[in-house]
C-alpha positions in Angstrom: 32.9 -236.2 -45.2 35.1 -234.1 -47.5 38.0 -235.5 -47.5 39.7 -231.8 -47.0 37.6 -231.2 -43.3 39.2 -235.0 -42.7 42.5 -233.6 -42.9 41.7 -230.8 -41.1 40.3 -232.5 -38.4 42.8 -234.7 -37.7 45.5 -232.3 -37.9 43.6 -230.4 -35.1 43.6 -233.4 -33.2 47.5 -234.0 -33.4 47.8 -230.1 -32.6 46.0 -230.4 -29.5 47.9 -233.6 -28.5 51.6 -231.9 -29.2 53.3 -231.7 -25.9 53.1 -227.9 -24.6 56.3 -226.2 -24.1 56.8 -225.5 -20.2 56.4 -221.6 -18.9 59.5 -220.9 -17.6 60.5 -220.3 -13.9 60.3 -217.2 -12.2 63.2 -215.7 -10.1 63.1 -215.8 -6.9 62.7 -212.9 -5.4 59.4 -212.4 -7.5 58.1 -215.9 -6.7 58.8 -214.9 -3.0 56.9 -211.4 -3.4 53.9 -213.7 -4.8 53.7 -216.0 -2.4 54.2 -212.9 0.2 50.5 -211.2 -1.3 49.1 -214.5 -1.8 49.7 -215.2 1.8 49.1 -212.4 3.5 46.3 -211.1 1.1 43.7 -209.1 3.6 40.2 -211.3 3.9 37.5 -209.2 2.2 34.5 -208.4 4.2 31.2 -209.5 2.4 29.6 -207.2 4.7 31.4 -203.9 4.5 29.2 -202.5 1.6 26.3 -203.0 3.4 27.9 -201.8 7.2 28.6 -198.7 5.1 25.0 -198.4 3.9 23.4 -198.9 7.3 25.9 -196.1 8.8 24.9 -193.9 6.5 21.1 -194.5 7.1 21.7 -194.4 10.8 23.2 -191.1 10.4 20.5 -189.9 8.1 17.5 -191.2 10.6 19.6 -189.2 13.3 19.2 -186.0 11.3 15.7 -186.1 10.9 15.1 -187.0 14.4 16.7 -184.1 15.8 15.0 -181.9 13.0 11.6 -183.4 14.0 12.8 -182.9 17.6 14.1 -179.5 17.1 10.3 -178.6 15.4 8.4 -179.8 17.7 10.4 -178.1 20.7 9.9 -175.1 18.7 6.5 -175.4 18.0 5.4 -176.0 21.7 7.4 -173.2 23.1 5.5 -170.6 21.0 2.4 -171.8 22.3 1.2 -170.4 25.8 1.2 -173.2 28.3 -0.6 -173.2 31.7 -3.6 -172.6 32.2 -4.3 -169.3 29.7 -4.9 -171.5 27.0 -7.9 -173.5 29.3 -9.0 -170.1 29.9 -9.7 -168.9 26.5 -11.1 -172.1 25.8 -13.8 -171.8 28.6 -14.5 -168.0 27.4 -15.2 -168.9 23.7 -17.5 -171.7 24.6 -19.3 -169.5 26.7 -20.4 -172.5 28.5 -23.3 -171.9 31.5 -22.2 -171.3 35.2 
């Protein structure tokens, strides 16, 4: 070993083993106002993402089933109901007596 990265090394070493200085204190009104959010801090909802996504398809599924609803209502109402429509069915099928 090079006798340069030995010296290097080993005044890494004694750098990492120097005492660190302290951080210093913090007042206390702002330690209070961090222990206030840290406290009170709202619980998240794993769930809420995916309660937001299933509304939303709910809602969609909703709209399509009144459109499909709406369509068909629409659709049927045109149409002659009773018994003309047998009728005409009987008359093109000319069928025997």
């Amino acid at each position: 070993m090079n006798p340069l990265d030995d010296s290097l090394r080993r005044l890494l070493q004694a750098a990492a083993r120097a005492p660190k200085p302290a951080p210093p204190a913090l007042p206390g009104p702002a330690l209070a106002g961090v222990l206030r959010q840290w406290r009170f801090r709202p619980t998240e909802d794993e769930f809420a993402p995916l309660l937001t996504l299933f509304r939303g398809a709910a809602i969609f599924a909703s709209g399509i089933m009144v459109l499909s609803a709406t369509a068909n209502y629409l659709a049927d109402r045109n149409e002659a109901s009773g018994t003309l429509p047998l009728a005409q069915y009987a008359l093109t099928l000319q069928l025997p007596p």
